[in-house]
Structures are given as C-alpha cells and as structure tokens.
N, C-alpha and C positions, 0 to 999 in steps of 0.2 A: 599241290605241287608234285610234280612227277621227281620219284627220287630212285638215284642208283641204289641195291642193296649193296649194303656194306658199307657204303657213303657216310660219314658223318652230314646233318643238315649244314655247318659252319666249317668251312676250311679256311684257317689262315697262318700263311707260311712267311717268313721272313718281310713281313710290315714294316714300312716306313715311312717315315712325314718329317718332310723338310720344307721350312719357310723362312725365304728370304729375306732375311732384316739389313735396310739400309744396304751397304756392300759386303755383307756376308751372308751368313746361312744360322738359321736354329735349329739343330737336329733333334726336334720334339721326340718321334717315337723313333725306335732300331728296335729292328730283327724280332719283330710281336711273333711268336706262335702258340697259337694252341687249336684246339675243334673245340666241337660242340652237337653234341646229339642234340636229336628232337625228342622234345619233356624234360634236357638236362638245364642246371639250373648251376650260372659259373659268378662269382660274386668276385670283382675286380676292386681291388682298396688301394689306400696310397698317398701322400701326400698331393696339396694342392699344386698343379706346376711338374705331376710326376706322368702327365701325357695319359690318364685315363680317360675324360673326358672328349681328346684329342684321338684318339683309337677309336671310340664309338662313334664319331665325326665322321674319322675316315671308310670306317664301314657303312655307314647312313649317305655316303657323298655329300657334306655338308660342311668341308671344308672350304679354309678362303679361297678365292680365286687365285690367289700366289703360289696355293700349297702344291707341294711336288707328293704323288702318293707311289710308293712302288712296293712291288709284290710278287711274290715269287708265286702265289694264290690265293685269291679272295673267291669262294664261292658260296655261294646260298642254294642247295639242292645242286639244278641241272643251271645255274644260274651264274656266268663266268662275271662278277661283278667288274673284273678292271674292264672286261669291251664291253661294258655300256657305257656312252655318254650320259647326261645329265638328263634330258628328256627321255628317254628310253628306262633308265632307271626309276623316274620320277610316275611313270605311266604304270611301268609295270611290277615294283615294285615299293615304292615310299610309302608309307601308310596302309598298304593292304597284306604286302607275305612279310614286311618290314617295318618295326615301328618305333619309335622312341619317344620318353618321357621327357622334359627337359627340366633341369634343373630347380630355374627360377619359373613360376606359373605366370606370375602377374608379368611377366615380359615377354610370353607365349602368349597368353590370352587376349585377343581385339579387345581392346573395352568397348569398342560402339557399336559390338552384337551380343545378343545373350548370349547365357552358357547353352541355350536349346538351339540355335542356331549354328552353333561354333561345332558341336559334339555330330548332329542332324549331318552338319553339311560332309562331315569325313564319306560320307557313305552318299553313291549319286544313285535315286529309284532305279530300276529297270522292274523288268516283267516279272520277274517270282519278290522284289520288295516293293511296296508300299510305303506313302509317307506315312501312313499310320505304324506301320511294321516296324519301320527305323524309326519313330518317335517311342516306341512304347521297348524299343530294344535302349534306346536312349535313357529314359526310364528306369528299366529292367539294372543296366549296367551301375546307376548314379543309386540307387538303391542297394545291390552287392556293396556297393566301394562303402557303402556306412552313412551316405547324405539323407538324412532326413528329409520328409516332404518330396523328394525325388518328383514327383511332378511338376510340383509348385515352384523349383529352384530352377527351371527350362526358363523361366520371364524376368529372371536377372541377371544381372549383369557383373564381370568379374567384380568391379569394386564394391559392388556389395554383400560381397564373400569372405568370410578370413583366410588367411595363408594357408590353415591347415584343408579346408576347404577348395581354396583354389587349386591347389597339387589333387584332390581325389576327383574334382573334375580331368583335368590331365589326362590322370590316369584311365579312366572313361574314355574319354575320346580317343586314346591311344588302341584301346579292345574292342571300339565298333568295327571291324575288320576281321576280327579272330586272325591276326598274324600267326606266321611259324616262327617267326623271330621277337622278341621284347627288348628292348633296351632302355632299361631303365636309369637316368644319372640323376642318382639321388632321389628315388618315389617317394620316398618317408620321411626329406628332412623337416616340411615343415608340420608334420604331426605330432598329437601327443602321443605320450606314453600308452596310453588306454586305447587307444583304436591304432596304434602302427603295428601291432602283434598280428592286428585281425588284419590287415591291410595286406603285410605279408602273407598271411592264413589265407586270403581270398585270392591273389597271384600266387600262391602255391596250387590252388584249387582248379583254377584256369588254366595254368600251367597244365593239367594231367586232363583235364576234360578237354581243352583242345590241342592238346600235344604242341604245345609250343615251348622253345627254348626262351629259355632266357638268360641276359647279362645284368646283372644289378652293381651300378659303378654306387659305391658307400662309402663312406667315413665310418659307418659305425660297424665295426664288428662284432656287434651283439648282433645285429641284424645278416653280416652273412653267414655268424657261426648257427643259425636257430634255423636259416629258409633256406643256402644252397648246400648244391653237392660239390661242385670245385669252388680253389677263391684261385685269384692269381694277383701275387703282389710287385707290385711298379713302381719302378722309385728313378726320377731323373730318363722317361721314356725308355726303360727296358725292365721286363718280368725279371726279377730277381728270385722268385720263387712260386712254384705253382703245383698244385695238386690238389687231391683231397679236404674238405675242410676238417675233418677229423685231425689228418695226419698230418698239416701244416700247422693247423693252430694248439692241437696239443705235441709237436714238438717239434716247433720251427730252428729251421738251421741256420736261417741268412741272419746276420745281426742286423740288419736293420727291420726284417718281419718280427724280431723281440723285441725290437723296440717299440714298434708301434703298440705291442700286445700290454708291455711294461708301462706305456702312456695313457691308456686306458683308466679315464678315471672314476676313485673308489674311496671307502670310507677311509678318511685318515685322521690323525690327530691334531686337537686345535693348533691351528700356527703350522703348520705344516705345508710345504709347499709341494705342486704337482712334478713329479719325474720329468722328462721332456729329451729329446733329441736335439745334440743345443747344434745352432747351425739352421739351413735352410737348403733346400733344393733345389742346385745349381742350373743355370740357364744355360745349355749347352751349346754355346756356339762356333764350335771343335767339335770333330768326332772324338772320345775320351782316347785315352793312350790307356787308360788300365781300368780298375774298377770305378765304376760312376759315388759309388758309397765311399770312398780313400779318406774323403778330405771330415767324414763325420764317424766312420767308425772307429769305436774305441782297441778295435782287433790288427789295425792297419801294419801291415808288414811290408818293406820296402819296394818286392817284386809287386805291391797290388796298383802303386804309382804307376807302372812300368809297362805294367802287361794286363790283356783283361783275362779276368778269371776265367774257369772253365762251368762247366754246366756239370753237376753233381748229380748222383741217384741218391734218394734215398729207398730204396724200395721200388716197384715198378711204377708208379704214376706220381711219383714225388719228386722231383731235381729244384735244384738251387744253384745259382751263380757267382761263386764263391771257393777262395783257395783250401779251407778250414775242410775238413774230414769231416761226414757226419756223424755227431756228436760232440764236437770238439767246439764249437764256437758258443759264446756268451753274450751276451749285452752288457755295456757299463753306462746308464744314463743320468745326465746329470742330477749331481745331489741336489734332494729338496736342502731347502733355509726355512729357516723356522722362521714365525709372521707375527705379529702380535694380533690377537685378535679382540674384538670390544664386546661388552656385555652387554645384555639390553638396557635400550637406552629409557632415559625420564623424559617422560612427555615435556616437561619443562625447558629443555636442555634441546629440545628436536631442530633439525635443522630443517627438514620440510615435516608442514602437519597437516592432514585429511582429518576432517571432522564431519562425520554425518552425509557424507557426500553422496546425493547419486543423481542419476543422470536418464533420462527416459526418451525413445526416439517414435515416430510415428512410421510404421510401417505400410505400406500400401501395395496391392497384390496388381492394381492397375493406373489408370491416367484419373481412370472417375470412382472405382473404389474406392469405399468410406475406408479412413484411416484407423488402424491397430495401436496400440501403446505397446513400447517392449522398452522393460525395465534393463537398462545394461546394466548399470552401476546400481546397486541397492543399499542405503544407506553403511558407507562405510567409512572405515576407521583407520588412520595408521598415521604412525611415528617413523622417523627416518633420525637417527644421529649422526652427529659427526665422527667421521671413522668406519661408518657401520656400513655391513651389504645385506641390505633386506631382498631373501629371494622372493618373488610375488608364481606362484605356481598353480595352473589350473587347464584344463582345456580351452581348446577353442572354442569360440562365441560363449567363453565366462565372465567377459568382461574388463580382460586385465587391459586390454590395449586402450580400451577406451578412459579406463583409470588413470591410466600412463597420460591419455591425451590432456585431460581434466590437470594433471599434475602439473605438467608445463604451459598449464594456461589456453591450450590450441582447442580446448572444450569447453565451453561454461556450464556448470552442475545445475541441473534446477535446486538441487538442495545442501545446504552443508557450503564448507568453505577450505581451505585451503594455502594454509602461511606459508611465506619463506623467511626463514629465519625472523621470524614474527610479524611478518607483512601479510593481508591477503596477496595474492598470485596477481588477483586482476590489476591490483593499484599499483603494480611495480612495473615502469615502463619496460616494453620488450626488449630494447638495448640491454637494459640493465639485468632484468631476466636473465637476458643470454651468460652472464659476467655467472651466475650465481648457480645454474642447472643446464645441462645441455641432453641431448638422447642420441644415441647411438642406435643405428635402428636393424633391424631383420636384414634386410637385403642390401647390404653396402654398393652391389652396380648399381640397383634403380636411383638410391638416393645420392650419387656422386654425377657430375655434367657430366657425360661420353664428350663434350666437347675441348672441357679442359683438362688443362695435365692435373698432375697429383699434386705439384707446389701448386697452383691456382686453386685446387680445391681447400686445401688445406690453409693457404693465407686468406682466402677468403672473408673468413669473421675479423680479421684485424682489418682487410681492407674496408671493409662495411661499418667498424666502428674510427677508421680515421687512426688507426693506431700505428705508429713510427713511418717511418719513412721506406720508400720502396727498399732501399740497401739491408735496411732491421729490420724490416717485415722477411725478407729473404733469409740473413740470420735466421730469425726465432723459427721459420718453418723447418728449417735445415734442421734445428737445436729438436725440434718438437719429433721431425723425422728419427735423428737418432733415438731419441726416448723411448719413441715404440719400435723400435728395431727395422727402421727403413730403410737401406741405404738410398744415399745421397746421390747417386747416378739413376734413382727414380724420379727424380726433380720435375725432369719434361714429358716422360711417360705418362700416357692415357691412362681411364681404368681401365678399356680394354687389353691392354698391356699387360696387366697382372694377374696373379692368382685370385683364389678368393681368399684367401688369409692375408696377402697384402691387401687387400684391397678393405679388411675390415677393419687392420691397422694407420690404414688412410683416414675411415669414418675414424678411429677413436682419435687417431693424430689431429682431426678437425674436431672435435670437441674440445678436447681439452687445451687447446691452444690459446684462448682465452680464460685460462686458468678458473674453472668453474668449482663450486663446492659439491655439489653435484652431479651425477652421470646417469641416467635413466638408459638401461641398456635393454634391446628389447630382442633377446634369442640368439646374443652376440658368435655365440660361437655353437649356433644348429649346421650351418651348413659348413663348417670346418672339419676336416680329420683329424683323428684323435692327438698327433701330434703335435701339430699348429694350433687344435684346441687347446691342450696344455699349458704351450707358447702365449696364447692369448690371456690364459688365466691366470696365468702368475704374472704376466706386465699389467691385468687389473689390480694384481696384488702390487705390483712393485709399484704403481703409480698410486697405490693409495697411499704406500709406505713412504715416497717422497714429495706428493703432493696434497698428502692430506684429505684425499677424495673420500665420497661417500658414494654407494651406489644402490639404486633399485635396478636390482636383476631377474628379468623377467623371462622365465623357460619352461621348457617343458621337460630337461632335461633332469631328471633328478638326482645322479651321478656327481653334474657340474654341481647340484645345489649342495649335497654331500661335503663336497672339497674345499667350497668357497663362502657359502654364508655361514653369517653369523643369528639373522635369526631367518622363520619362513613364515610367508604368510601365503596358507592355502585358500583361494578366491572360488567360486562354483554358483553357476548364475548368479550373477552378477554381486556374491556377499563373500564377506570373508568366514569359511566356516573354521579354520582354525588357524591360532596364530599363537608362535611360541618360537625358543633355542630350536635350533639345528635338533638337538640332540633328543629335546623334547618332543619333538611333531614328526622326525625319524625313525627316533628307538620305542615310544610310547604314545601310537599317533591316535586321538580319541577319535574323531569323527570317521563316517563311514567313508566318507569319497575320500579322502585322506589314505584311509588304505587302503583301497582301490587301487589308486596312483601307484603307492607303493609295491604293489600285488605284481602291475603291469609293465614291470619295466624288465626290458629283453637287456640277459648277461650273456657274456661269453661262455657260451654253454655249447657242449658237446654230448650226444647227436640233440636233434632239431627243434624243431616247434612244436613248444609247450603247450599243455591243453587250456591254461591260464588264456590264451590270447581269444574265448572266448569271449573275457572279464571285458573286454573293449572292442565288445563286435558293432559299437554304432554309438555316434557322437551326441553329443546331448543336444539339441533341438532347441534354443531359445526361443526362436515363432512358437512354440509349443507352449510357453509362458506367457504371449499374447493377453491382455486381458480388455 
C-alpha cells in the first residue's frame, strides 16, 4: 500500500453511527477519534453495549443497512474509506489490506465446508501462487496459531472443533492475506489460559514481521495490559479515555476506567462478594445533555447532568473526558456482601454423582478410513452438593464438555454411571430431568431462536412443560426477568437486540425458570467484560443464595474460579488429575499441569508480555492419544 510519509496507516476523526429504531434514533458511537501507526498495537475495552464492536463494524463497512455512518475522516493509507461504496471496498479492500476476527467462530464458520476450504478460499491462485502455495501457507498459519496436526485438521469440519479451536482457525484465515490492518473483537475469548499468552505472543510476532497495525476489541485487560501499546476506553459509544497502556492503566483518571480495573477479578475471602459497577450501560436514544457516565458514577456533581465534560490532558498522549482534575478523581464501587460458602461435600449427601464414567468416540481421517478410538472422558469421578460450585477446569479437547454432556444425560458413557439425587440420569424422564439440572451454555446468541423475543425464549420450558396459563407464564418470566437483572421492556426484544451480557442473563433467566437444583454452566462469563462479568457472578451467587442452586462451572478462567468456587476439579485428557478446596488446588496445587494453569494466566501487568507465555505455546492434541 502506497503511503504518505508522515501519515498515520489509520485516521479517524469525529466517528459516528446512528440507527434508526422504530421512530427514533440510537446514537451507538459519537465523535470516535484516535490513529493508528503501522506495527502500532491500540487494545479498545469496555462494557458490552459501550459501541466497541459497533466502531470496528463501521470501519470494516459491515454495518446494517439502516446504519447512518459519518466522518469527518476515515482513511486507511492513501484509502478515503467514506467514497468507497460497498463493492469497491469489498474488492479492494475486505479481507486483503483489511481484516477482522469475529467474535463468536462457530457463527462465522460454514459448517458444510472444511476448515481447509474456508481458510484456501480467502486467497484466489494467480500466477506467483499456487494451490499448493496457499494450501501449505494454510498449513504454515494453523500451525503458528498452536493447532496441532495442522495438516490433518484442513478435512474437518467446524463442528468437529472445540471453541478454543474454532477462534484459532479464525484467526488463520484472517492472516492468509498478510493485512496492514487486524481487527480483532475478542481473538482469545474462547482460549485457555496456557496457549492465549502464546496466541497474543504470535500476533505480537506478526504484528512486527509484517508491519501490520492492529485493534484488539477485549474484556480482558490482562490481555491488553501484556500485548498493546495504546488501550482506548468506551463506555455508552464515546472514548472516555485513551492513551498509553502504561499511563492509563497504571493511573487512570476517568472513574469509570477504575472501575473496570477495581472489577477485575482476584483472590478474595471465603463468602466475599465480587466489586462491580452497579447499574448498566445506557441505550442512547437522545444525544446525552452531559456526561454519559452521570447516572453510574459515584463522583457525580450537578454541572456533569447538564453539560458534557471536557476532554483532559494528562501528559502529552493521555486525555480523559471528565470534569475532575487529574489526580483528583476515585472510584467507589459497590460493596461486596458476604456469601456463605459450603464445604466439601459427602458423597452420600451428593446431589448429582459421576462414578467411573467414561466415554470413547471413533475417529475417522475419511469416508473409507479404518476408525481410531479417542478416549474423551477417562474413567472419572465426581460429587456435586447441594449449595456447592464445583469449578471443572482444564483446556481444550480435555474433555470437560463432553463430561458436561454425559452429565445431563445428552451423552451416554460407555462406562460408569451417573445419579440424580440418587437416580441413574438415564431412568429419569427428560421433562423431569429438566425440573432437576439445566446448562447454561458458552455462546448465549447461537443457543437462543434469532426468531423469538427474549419473553418467548425464556417462557419457553414452562410452555413445553404445560405450566400455568398464558397470563402466569407472562407473570413468572417477567418475575424471572427481574431476578437476573432484566428489565421488563426487554419483554419483545430479539437477541439481536442485546448486548452479550444481556443476552447471557437471558440463557440463565431460561434455566432457572423452572426452578432446577442444578445449573451446568459452561464458560458463562468468557466473552463478558470485566464488569458485567462480576454482575454475572454475584447473581450466580445471589441465586444460589435465594434459590438454593448448585452449580458445575466450567472455565477456563482461573480468576472467575478464585472468586466463586468452593471446591475445583482440574480435568486433562480426558481424567481428573487433581481435585480438591479452592484454597487447596490454588495455594498448594500438587499436579504438574495444575501449575501450568496456574503459571499461565495473563494479569494486569505493566510493561508487556511475559516470557511465561512460552509455557502455552501449543495445545494439547487429543488425536495424539489415538490408540
């Protein structure tokens, strides 16, 4: 790409995006500015709803067809982005000098072509490539990202990938191109601990070998305090603060950028509950009269209603949007409450039991190749009480998920068995099942209709069990809404409609609404930010507290596991190799992959990436176990 010197690669000046709802307007983003060198690396955070992902839309052209976009400048090089139409952009720019990750994989990904097809086709032959060229660059790429077999993994197909899996193909197919531009929303949520260091380690590496910028949109700010050079924080569609990631995160002035840093969860004391931002991220459909933060910050002074703030230095590349002096401003977020917590539990007493269970699948590399065995589940063991939050913790293709499936009956084990409150799993009809365990699952859009609203999703399991009448079915969703913090003018809202923090409050509001003893929750709050994360973990907490819940919490996150369980069971091809208290498998964790885990989990650390993210430079390989 031909570039003026002096030119930043990224110019954008007073960004906007407006969509029309109904007979009015939602003012998603106002007045976005910042640049962006080429090899510079800007990590963008923020609540769900706060117009992140909504800004890298507007820059990819991939907004709706309603959306209004204006701009006082959008360029990429010598590249006036507002006079390109959609086909002109798309030819000469999508996917080759400009690329993006997207969020969720599995609703990116065709399932009715392999991953070597999907990746192959980014790139069309001419005369200096080869389809050999681009198949072995194919290759090449899925190999860096940490995928094992990298050959062998071109002849399947998304669903036969896990999560963490399907995002580092993504991420492949996004770098057959070598763009000047990355855009990444969310590249590491569904990773473990042990290879999201290396993940970042390897787009830090590209980053500088082909001089490409990047945007990395995160909830986690371990992740952009360790991999970028700027962050810029967004809250309610306007930067409230932007600079440096040194000078931001070690001494942020906007209260709401302390807040998120204060939400950040960390070892705490039993029964203690997570900090949080109380409140949610207004949908703006006004332009604000003053600060968009008024109605949540604990700083609020009368002129912030009234008037919007002004834009602050701190230093030469630091400003914030806020009345407060720098230095002057605090955070005050909500007190935790103390939890009661339960001890481990007597197998006796167990409200679901795993005995000897495991579970073995037949692998196949073609139509007429002889079949493989691959042990998922390997004779394992576990107790669940009542009250209790067993974390289940391990990488990808370890097995948990499949566990998880075996749990709720939707897998039969070839070995071992599986009680509910002392029933085998299989002999209890699925109606009744449902009354007694339900799962809350990873990706709340795929597993909600797009067709129905959020009250149709959510009464759902009472309409399918014949429970009260349409007027109380209406009631108890409404009742169930308030409980996980939804308001009630979400009633006819799509999921499209919503964040993704609403939208997981929806999956758990459809759980529990049939009042189950059980909650199988599987990565419930990977793709939330920190603050909404918090918000979700204490209404796990508060619904245990009023309703009695138990739950298997299954992550990768070892923070959330810190905060929230009571006891953990660490899983690794397909066995439990250690199980014990929190405090036990934490503070004096005996097995070796056990501290691994714990070795590889990225903190908010200042400057960057640690040599540690070696420790997770490539995921464990279950085909590898083949036998």
């Amino acid at each position: 790409m031909t570039m003026t010197p002096g030119r930043p690669l990224l110019e954008v000046r007073n960004l906007s995006v407006t969509l029309p709802v109904g007979s009015g307007k939602l003012y998603a983003v106002r007045d976005v500015n910042f640049t962006l060198e080429r090899g510079e690396a800007l990590g963008v955070v923020g609540e769900s709803g706060s117009g992140k992902s909504m800004t890298s839309l507007a820059l990819m052209n991939l907004l709706p067809r309603n959306a209004i976009r204006q701009a006082d400048m959008l360029r990429l090089g010598e590249h006036d982005l507002l006079a390109m139409d959609g086909q002109e952009f798309s030819r000469t720019l999508a996917g080759k000098r400009m690329a993006m990750i997207f969020q969720e994989p599995m609703t990116s990904l065709n399932p009715v072509y392999t991953i070597g097809q999907q990746i192959m086709e980014m790139i069309v032959p001419d005369a200096t490539q080869s389809a050999k060229d681009i198949r072995d660059r194919a290759v090449y790429l899925l190999e860096r990202i940490g995928i094992p077999d990298a050959a062998g993994r071109l002849k399947q197909y998304p669903h036969e990938l896990s999560g963490g899996l399907r995002q580092r193909v993504m991420i492949a197919m996004m770098l057959m191109n070598k763009p000047d531009l990355l855009i990444a929303d969310e590249p590491t949520t569904a990773l473990d601990v042990t290879v999201q260091a290396s993940i970042l380690k390897l787009l830090m590496e590209l980053r500088k070998e082909l001089g490409m910028a990047l945007i990395l949109v995160s909830h986690d700010l371990g992740v952009v305090s360790q991999s970028m050079d700027k962050i810029a924080v967004m809250y309610a569609g306007e930067l409230v603060e932007t600079g440096p990631v040194a000078d931001v995160l070690g001494a942020p002035q906007h209260p709401y950028t302390q807040g998120l840093l204060a939400s950040i969860p960390a070892a705490r004391h039993s029964g203690e509950r997570l900090p949080s931002i109380p409140g949610s991220v207004p949908a703006l459909f006004a332009q604000p009269a003053g600060c968009v933060f008024a109605s949540r910050c604990p700083q609020v002074q009368p002129e912030c209603r009234t008037t919007r703030p002004p834009t602050q230095a701190r230093g030469a590349d630091h400003h914030y949007r806020c009345i407060l002096t720098p230095g002057r401003s605090h955070t005050a977020l909500r007190r935790p409450q103390a939890v009661q917590m339960s001890a481990a539990p007597a197998s006796s007493n167990a409200l679901l039991s795993a005995r000897g269970v495991s579970c073995t699948f037949t692998i196949r590399s073609g139509l007429l190749a002889r079949g493989k065995s691959l042990t998922a589940v390997d004779n394992v063991s576990l107790d669940i009480a009542e009250g209790e939050i067993v974390a289940l913790v391990g990488e990808s293709g370890s097995g948990k998920s499949t566990f998880a499936r075996i749990l709720l009956g939707l897998q039969q084990p070839d070995q071992g068995e599986v009680l509910i409150a002392g029933t085998p799993v299989q002999s209890v009809p699925p109606f009744e099942r449902a009354k007694l365990v339900q799962p809350v699952f990873q990706d709340p859009y795929s597993s909600l209709n797009p067709r129905k609203t959020i009250g149709q999703s959510i009464g759902r399991p009472l309409e399918l069990h014949g429970t009260a009448s349409a007027t109380e079915r209406r009631k108890i969703v409404e009742e169930t809404m308030e409980l996980v913090g939804l308001p009630k003018r979400l009633f006819n809202n799509y999921p499209s409609q919503l964040s993704g923090g609403q939208r997981q409050r929806v999956a758990i509001a459809r759980a529990i609404i049939l009042k189950p003893k059980l909650l199988i929750c599987d990565e419930p709050t990977s793709a939330l930010d920190v603050s909404v994360q918090a918000q979700i973990l204490n209404l796990l907490l508060d619904l245990r507290d009023e309703l009695g819940l138990s739950y298997l919490l299954i992550t990768h996150d070892l923070a959330v596991v810190d905060c929230v369980a009571t006891r953990i069971a660490v899983m690794h091809r397909g066995r439990i190799v250690e199980l014990g208290t929190k405090d036990e498998v934490l503070s004096a964790p005996r097995d070796p992959y056990t501290r691994t885990l714990l070795g590889s989990v990225l903190k908010v650390e200042i400057p960057a990436l640690q040599a540690r993210a070696d420790a997770g430079a490539r995921a464990p390989d279950p085909i590898h176990l083949l036998r």
